[in-house]
N, C-alpha and C positions, 0 to 999 in steps of 0.2 A: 250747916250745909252737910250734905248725907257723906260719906266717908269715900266712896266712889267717885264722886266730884272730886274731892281733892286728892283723890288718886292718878288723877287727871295729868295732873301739872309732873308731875314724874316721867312722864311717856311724851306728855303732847308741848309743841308750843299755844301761845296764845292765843292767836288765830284758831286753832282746831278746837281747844279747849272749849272757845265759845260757842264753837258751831254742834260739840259734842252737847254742851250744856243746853243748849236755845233745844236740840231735840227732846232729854231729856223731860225739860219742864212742859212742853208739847206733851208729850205722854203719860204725865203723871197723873190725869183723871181716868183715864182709861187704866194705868196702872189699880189706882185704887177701887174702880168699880171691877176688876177682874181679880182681885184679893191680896192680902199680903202677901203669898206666896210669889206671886209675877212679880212684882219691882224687884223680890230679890234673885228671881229667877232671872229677869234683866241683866240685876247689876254683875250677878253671876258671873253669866253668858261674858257682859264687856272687860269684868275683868280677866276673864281669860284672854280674851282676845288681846287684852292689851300687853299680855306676858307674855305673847308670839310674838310683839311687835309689828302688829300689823298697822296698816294706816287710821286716820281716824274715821274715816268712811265705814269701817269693817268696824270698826265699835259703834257706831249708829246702828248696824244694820242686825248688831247683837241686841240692841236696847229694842227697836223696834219690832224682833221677831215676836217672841210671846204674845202681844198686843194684836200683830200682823196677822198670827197664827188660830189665832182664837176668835176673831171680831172679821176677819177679808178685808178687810178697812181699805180706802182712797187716803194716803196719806197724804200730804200736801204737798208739791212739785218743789217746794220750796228745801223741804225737808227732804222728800226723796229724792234727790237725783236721778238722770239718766242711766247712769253708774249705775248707782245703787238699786235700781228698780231690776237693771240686768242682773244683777247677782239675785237677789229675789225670787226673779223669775226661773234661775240652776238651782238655785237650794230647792222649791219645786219639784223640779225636775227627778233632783234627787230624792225627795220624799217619796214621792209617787212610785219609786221602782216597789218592785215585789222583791223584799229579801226574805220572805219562807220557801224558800226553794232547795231542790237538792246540792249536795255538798260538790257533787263534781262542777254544778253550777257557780261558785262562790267564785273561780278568780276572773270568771267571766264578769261578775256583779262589780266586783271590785276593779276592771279596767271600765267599764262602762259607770262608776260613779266617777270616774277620774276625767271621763272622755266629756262625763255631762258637764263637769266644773268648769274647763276651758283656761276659767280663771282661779289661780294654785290659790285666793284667796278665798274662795267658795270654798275648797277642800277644808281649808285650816276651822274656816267659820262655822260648819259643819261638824266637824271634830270638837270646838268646841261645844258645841249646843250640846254637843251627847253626851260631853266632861260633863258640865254642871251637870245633866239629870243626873250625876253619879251622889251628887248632896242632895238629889230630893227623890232617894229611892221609895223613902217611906210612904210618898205621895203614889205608887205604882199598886193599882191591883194585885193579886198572886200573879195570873195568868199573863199581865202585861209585863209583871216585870221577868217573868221565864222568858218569855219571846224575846227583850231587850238586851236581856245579859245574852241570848243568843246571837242575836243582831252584833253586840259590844267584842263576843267572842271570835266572831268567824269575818265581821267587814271593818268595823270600823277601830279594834288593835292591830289588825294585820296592814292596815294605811296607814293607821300614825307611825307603824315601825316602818316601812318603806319609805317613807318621807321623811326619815328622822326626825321626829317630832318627839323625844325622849319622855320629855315631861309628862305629855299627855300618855303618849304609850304605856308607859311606865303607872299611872291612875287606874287605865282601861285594864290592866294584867291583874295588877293588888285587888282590882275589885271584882273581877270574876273569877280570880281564885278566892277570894275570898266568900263569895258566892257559890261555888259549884264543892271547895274545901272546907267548910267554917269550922271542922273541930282540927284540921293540919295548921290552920291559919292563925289561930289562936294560940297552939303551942309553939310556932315556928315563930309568931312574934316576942311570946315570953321568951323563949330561949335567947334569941337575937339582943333583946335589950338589956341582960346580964352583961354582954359582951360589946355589943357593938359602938354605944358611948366612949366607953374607956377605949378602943381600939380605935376609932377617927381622930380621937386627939394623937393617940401616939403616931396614926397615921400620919398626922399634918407632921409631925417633928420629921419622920423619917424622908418626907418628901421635901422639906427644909433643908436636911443634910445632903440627900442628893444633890440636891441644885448646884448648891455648894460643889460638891465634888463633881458630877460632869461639866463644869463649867472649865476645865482645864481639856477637855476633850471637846468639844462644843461648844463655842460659847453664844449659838444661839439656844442650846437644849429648851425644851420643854417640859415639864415634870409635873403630872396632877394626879391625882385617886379617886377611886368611887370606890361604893360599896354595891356590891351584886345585890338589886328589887327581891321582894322576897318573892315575888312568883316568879322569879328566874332561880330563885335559891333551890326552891319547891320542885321544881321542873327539872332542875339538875337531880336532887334526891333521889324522884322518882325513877330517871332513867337510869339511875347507879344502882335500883332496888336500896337504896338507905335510909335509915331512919332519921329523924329529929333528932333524936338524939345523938347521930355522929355528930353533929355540931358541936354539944359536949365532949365529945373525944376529943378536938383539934383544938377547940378552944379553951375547956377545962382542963386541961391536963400540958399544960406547956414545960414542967419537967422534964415530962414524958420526951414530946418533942424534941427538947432540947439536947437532952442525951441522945438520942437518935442523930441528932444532928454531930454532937461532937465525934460519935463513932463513925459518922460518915456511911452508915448501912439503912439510909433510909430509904427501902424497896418499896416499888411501884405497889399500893395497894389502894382499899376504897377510900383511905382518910384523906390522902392527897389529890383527891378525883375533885374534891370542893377547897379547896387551897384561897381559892377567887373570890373567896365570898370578902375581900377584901384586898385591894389590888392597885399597884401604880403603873402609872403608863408612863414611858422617856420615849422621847421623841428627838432623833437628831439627823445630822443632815446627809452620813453619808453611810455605806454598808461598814467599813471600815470602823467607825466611829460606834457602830451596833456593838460589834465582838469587842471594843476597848472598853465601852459601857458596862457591858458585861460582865467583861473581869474587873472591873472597879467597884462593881457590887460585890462580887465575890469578896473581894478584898476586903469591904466594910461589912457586911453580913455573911453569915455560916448558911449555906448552901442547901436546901431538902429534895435529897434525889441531883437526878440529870437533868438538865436542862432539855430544852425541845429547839430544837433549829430549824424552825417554818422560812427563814431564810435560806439558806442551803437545799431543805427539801420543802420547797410549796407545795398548802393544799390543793385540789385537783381543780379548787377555784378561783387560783391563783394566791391567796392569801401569803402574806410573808408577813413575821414576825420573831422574836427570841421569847420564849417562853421561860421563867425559871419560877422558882419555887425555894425563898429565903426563912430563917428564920432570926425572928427580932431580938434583942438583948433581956426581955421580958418574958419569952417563948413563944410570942405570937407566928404565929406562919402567915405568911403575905406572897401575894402573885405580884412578880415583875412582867412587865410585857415591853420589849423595848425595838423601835423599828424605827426607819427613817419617815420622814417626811413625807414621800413621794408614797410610801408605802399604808404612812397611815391614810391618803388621799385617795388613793386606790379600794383599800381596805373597806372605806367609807363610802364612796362614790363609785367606784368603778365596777368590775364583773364580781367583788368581792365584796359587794356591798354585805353591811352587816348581817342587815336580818334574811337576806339570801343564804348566809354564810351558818347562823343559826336555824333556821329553818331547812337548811340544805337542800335547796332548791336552786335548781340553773336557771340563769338570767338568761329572759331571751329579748327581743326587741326592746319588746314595753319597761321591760327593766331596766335599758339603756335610758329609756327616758325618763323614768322613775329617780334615775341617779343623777339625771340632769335637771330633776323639779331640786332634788334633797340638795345639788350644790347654788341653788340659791337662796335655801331654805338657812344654809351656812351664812349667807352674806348679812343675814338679820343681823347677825352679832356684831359687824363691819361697819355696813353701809346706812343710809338716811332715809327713811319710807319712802321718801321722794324722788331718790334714784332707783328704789328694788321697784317700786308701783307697776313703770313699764315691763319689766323680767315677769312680775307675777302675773303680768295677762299673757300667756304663753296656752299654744291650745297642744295638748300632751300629742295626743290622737289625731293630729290634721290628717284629713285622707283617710282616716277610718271612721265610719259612725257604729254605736250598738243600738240594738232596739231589742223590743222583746215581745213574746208575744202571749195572750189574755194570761193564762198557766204561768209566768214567769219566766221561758225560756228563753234565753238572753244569746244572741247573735252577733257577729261582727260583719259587715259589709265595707266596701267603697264607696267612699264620698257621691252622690247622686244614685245609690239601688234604689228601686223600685219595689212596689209589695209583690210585684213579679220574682225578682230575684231570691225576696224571702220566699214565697210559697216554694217554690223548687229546693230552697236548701232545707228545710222541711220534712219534703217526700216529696218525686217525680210525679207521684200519682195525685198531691197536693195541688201542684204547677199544673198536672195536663187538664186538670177539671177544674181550676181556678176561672170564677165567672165576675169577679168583684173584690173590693176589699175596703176595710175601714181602717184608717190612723185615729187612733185615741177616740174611739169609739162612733169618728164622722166618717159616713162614704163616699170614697174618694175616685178620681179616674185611677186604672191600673199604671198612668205613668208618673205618676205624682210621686217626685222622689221621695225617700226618707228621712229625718233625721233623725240626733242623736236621744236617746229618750224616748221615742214613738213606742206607744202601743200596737200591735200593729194586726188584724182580724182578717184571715183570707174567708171569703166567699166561696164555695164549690157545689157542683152542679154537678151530680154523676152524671148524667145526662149531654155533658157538656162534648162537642167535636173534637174536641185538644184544643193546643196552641196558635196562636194567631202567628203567620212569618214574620209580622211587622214588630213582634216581641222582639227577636233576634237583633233589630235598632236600639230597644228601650235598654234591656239588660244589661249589666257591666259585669256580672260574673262571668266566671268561665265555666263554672257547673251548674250553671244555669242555660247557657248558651249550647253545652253539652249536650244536656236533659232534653232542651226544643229539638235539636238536630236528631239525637236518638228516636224522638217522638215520631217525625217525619219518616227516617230512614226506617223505621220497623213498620208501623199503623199505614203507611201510603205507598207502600211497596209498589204495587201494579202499575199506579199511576204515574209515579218517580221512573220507572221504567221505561214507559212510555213517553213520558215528558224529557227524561233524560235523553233518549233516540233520538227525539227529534229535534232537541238543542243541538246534539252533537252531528246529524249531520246538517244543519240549518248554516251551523257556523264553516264545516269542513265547504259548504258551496260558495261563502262569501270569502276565504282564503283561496279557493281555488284548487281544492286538492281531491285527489281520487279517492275517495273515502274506500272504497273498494280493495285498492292496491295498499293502502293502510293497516286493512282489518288481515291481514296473515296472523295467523296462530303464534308462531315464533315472537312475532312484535308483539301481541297480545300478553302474550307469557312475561314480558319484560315490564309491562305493564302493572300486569297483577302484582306483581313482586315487589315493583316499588308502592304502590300504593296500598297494599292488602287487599284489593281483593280477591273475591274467592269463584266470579265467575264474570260472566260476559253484562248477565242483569245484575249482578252486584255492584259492574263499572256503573252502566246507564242509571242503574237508582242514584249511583251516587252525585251524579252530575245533574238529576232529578232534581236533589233536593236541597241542592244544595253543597255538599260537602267537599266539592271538586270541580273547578270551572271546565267549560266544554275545551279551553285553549290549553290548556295542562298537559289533556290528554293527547290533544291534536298534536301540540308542539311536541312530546313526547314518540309519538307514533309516527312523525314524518321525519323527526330526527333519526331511530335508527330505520326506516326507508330509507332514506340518504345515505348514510353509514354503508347501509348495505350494498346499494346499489354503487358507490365507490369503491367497495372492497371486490365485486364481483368484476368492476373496470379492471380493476388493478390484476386480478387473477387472471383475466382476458389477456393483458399484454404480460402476464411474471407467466410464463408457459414452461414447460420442460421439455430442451428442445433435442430432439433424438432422429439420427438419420431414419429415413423409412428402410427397412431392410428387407422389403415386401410381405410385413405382417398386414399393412393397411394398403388398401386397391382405390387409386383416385380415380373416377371416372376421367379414360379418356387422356390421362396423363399414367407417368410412369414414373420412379425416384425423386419428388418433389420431398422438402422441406416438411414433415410434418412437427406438430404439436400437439398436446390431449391438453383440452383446457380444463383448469383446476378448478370453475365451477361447480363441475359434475363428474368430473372425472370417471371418463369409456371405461368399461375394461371389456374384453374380447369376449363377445355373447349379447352385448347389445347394441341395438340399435343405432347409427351413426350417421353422422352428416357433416360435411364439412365446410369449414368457410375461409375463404379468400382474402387474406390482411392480406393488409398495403406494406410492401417489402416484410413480411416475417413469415412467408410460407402457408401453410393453412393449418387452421384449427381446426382440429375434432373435437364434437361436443356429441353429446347421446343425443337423439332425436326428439325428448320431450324434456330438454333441458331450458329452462326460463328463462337464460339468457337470450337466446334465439329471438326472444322477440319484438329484443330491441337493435339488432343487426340488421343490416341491408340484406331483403330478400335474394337480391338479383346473384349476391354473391355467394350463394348459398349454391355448393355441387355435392352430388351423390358420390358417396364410399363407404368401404365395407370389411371384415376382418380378412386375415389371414391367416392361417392357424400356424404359430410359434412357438413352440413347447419350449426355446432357450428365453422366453423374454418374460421380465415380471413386470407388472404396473401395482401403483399403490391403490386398494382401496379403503373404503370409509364407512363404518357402520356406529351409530348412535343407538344410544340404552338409555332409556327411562328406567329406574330401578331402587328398589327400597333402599332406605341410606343403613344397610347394618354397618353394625360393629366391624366386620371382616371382611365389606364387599370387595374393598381393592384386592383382598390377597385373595378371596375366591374367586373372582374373576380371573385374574392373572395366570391361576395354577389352571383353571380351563381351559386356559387356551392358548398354556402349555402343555396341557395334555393333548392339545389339537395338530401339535406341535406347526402353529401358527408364530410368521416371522415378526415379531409386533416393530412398525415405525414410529408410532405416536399413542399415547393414551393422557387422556384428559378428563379430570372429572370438574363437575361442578355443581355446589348444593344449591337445591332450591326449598321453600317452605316443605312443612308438612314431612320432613323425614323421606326428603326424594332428591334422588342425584342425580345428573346429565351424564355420561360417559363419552366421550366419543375415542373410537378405536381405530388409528390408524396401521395397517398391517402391507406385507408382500404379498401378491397373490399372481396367479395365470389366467384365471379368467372370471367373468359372471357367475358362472356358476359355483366356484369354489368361494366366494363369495357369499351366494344362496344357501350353501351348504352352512357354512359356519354361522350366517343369520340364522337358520333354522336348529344350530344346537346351542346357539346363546339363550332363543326363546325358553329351553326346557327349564334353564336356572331357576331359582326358587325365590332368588331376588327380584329377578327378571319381569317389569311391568309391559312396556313398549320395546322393540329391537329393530332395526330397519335401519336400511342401505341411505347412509348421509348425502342428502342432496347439494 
């Protein structure tokens, strides 16, 4: 029986075993008509698979690929499962992407191979397949295997380290450094096995005596060792600028050290920059128990340098840990690293995930979820295939799909876009002349959603009229939804114009409203302002095409109508009430009651008329004052001025005018030089670097008034000036 068979029974029970094996022997004529190289290329593939600890479906579907991959074969339903045929059908998915593409593209490729797995066991199975071709490089043209070790370097290390998949990761590094470095790789392994042997045994003793001793602090502690990969070793070097041979410095030379150590003057320099190349990790349960850990090592090992307090001061990505740097009774130097529990969980899974933390790169979403695949990725070590099976059908990306298009350029969308959505993220000019489109090379209708995977081919037509309105239904983006409205609101100006007019007043006749009594400039103004526009056909396009309902507007424009016409009530009976002293001549009466009403507020030089309220005497209003027109005619009597040189009334003049720097205080100082009595002064900004003024002041009559409107005008700020109605 082949060796891999009986590798079987270590992983699997009985039942799986036979169902792994009954495929096996299925395959073996196809194995040997496709060469020796495939069975072991199989066995390969399953044995990795089965050192993830995946199920045994996921070892079927390793034995069956090579076969599957080479031949398109119908396997037999009996053999493939439902299951199994779905994962087939993502690994697929994932072959087919285009990874020669540009480098800003790569972490797009890398969340969209994650989005096509769905299932975290696609991912692992996949990573496997691309292990073993790592034992049959020799099988690799020159040109294929450049591309692969590109592929190996930029997608599939940078996913087994986000997944913590150690092992693997840790394959995919040694072998592309050792590919892209073969004369650093060769010395950096000779160096290392001088030392490294003898250095893990004495490791295990040292992490022996630990245990021992934090166990009077802890008595859950944890205590284990690695040794730092050598394309981590390598990678450290380089960014320290050092050579291979500092490895010799720290580890040949442990006198050296040592006395260093007993002087207690061992300053931050390059040797202790790689300390880690050999390193214990304690693990305990509370912060307290960190700093007692600490000084316990102290106490058993001589000290190299200060220690580092990523507890007290976390990295900026939250990292927390105790960093020190001991040396051995032999002169070895060894990295302690000692942290709680919570901390190491953090560290590992949380916004500190490792290879974020190495890579120094900020987790954003994806990475959230990233660390939520790697904590189940943890339960391997725990739990029984048969409770993790349901965890690893987890779809990472629900709500998002990628697709890409013919070029390789890789996108993200919302669950149901359309090749409409893509053409617009694209180019506008993509979207307005988009006449058709192809998924994976078939032509499809434009609302044919997308999924994850799809190829996706716009069709364009220079020639084309733009965008259909009925887009604006299909679409789920928002810069899609954008680009149609833009399209509209520039391209069909004239029309939107006129389409808009006649919505708006189609609707103002089914409300019932005066469209007329509406449209005042002042309400207008209030308009623009909230909504941006910039003119009267810039409102009507907008309600044209879309971008603003005709009731928006309506409700808006009869609200301050109302407003208004309430405030103009209220100023009718809030009057200022002042004996006649015969400045004013009531037709026909004599010392009546009068009022100047604050709509329009008379002053002596215009025109007047007065009106008859019911017990409050009578109001004077100017003769073309608006209010008039909603009074009882009948009540309306003729009067006229007096001339009063002791009596002042307020009047009211408003300024349109550039918003400078210094308008209030140049304003102010004019008219103090007018030596004008000022009662009120109001400003108020509007878009565009323009302010409202309104001035209220003491004056004698119209014409001083007249006057002082006519030397506001000459200001230099001064756009509009006129006597407030």
């Amino acid at each position: 029986m082949p060796e891999f068979l009986n590798l079987l029974n270590k992983y699997y029970d009985q039942n799986s075993v036979e169902k792994i094996s009954k495929v096996y022997e299925y395959l073996k004529d196809l194995y040997q008509k496709e060469g020796l190289y495939t069975i072991e290329f199989a066995e390969k593939i399953g044995t990795n698979i089965m050192a993830q600890k995946l199920d045994y479906e996921s070892v079927i579907i390793g034995l069956i690929y090579p076969v599957y991959k080479a031949n398109s074969l119908e396997i037999d339903p009996k053999i493939m499962s439902k299951d199994v045929k779905n994962i087939f059908e993502r690994l697929e998915k994932i072959e087919n992407l285009n990874l020669s593409t540009h480098q800003e593209q790569l972490e797009n490729i890398k969340k969209m191979f994650i989005a096509l797995a769905k299932d975290i066991r696609v991912m692992i199975i996949k990573l496997c397949i691309e292990l073993t071709k790592l034992d049959f490089l020799n099988c690799f043209e020159e040109n294929e295997l450049s591309s692969y070790m590109k592929e190996v370097t930029d997608i599939y290390f940078p996913i087994s380290q986000m997944l913590g998949l150690s092992q693997i990761k840790n394959a995919f590094g040694n072998a592309t450094f050792k590919y892209y470095k073969p004369q650093m790789y060769s010395e950096l392994v000779s160096t290392l096995s001088k030392y490294v042997e003898e250095r893990n045994s004495q490791i295990k003793k040292v992490i022996s005596k630990l245990k021992v001793e934090m166990l009077s602090i802890c008595p859950n502690v944890v205590v284990y060792g690695r040794q730092k990969q050598i394309y981590s070793i390598a990678k450290k070097l380089q960014s320290k600028n050092m050579a291979v041979s500092s490895i010799n410095d720290i580890y040949g030379r442990n006198n050296y050290l040592k006395k260093l150590a007993d002087k207690g003057d061992f300053k931050e320099n390059r040797l202790n920059q790689i300390m880690d190349i050999l390193a214990v990790r304690i693990l305990v349960d509370t912060v307290e128990q960190c700093y007692s850990a600490l000084g316990k090592v102290f106490t058993i090992f001589k000290p190299l340098g200060n220690f580092k307090d990523y507890i007290a001061n976390p990295k900026e990505n939250g990292y927390q840990s105790l960093h020190t740097a001991v040396i051995l009774d032999n002169g070895d130097p060894v990295e302690i690293q000692i942290r709680t529990f919570e901390m190491h969980t953090y560290a590992e899974y949380g916004f500190a995930a490792h290879w974020a933390y190495k890579e120094k790169k900020k987790v954003d979403e994806s990475g959230v979820k990233i660390n939520y695949i790697r904590s189940i990725m943890d339960l391997h070590k725990e739990k029984s295939n048969d409770e993790l099976l349901e965890l690893m059908k987890t779809d990472v990306y629900s709500g998002k799909i990628f697709v890409q298009s013919p070029m390789g350029k890789i996108l993200d969308f919302p669950e149901g876009s359309t090749p409409v959505d893509f053409a617009y993220a694209i180019h506008s000019n993509i979207g307005n002349t988009c006449v058709g489109a192809k998924i994976n090379g078939r032509m499809v209708p434009l609302t044919t959603p997308m999924n994850n995977g799809d190829t996706i081919e716009i069709i364009t037509n220079p020639n084309a009229k733009g965008p259909s309105r009925d887009w604006l239904k299909i679409v789920k983006t928002n810069g899609a939804k954008s680009k149609i409205n833009a399209f509209f609101k520039r391209e069909m100006k004239e029309d939107n114009i006129k389409k808009g007019k006649s919505i708006l007043e189609s609707n103002a006749k089914l409300k019932n409203l005066n469209l007329s009594k509406l449209m005042e400039d002042k309400y207008l103004e209030e308009v623009y302002d909230k909504y941006s526009f910039q003119s009267l056909e810039d409102m009507y396009a907008s309600v044209g095409y879309g971008g603003i309902t005709a009731n928006q507007i309506l409700n808006k424009l009869n609200s301050l109508y109302k407003s208004d016409m309430q405030t103009r009530e209220q100023k009718e009976y809030s009057l200022s009430d002042y004996k006649n002293d015969g400045e004013i001549e009531i037709k026909g009466f004599s010392n009546l009651l009068t009022k100047i009403a604050r709509c329009c507020n008379p002053l002596p030089g215009d025109e007047i008329i007065g009106y008859i309220s019911r017990g409050n005497g009578i109001t004077i209003h100017r003769k073309d004052c608006d209010a008039l027109k909603n009074l009882e005619f009948e009540r309306l009597i003729e009067c006229s001025w007096h001339k009063n040189d002791n009596k002042d009334f307020v009047g009211s003049i408003t300024m349109l005018a550039n918003d400078t720097n210094n308008l209030m205080a140049d304003l102010t100082k004019r008219l103090n030089d007018e030596k004008v009595n000022l009662v009120g002064l109001v400003a108020k900004k509007r878009q565009e670097n323009k302010a409202i003024i309104t001035i209220q002041l003491s004056i004698k009559d119209k014409a001083e008034l007249d006057y002082l409107i006519n030397k506001l005008k000459q200001l230099p700020f001064a756009i509009e000036v006129y006597r407030t109605v």
